[in-house]
C-alpha positions in Angstrom: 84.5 -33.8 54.5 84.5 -30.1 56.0 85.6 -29.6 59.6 82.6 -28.4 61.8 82.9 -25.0 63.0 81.0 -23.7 65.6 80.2 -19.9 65.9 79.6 -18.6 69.3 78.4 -15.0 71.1 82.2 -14.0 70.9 81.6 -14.0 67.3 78.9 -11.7 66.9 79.3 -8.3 67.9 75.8 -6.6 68.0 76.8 -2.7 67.3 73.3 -1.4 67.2 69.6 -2.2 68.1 66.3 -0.7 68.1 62.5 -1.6 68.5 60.8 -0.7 65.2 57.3 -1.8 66.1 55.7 -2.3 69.5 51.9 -4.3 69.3 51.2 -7.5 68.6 53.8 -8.2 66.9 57.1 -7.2 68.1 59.8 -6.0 65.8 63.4 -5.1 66.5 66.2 -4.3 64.4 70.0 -5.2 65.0 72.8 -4.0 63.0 76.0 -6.1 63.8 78.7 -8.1 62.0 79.9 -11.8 62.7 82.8 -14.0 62.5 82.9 -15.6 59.1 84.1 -19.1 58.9 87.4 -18.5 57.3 88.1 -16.1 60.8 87.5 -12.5 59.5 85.0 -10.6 60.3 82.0 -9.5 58.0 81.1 -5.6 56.8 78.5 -4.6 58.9 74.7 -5.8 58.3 71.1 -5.2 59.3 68.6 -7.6 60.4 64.9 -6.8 61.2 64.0 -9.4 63.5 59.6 -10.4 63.8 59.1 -11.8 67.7 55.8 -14.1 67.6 56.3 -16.8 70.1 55.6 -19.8 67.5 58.1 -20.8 65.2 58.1 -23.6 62.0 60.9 -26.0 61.3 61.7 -28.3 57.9 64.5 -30.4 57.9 64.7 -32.0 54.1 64.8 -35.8 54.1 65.6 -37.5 50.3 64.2 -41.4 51.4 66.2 -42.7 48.4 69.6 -41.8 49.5 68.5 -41.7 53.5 70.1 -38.5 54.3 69.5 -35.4 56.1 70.4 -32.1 54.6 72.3 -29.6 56.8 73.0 -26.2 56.3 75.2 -24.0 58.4 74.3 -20.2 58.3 74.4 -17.4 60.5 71.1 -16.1 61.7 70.2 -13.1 63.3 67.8 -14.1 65.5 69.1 -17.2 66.6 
């Protein structure tokens, strides 16, 4: 089993950000770079980032093993 790692705000570091669109929706664009999980850091990236208040969810359930599947991943606007 792999060890949990937990990625905090002192492992993103947000180097740019700009609002792209300004309406109904609202749009904003971050270049940064994160921690990875083996402790370096990543090259630069960009991330557009859509604001609309409501959000969806899935979380995969296979009834025939009874288990949850998990994924860890960084996400931008998280």
């Amino acid at each position: 089993m792999i060890k949990p790692t937990t990625l905090g705000r002192d492992d993103v570091e947000l180097l740019d950000h700009d609002t792209v669109f300004q309406g109904y929706f609202h749009m904003d664009r971050y270049r940064l770079r994160h921690r990875k999980y083996d402790g370096d850091w990543s090259r630069p990236i960009t991330r557009e980032v859509l604001e609309r208040g409501h959000a969806a969810a899935v979380l995969p359930y296979d009834p025939v093993t009874d288990r949850v599947l998990l994924i860890e991943q960084f996400r931008a606007g998280a």
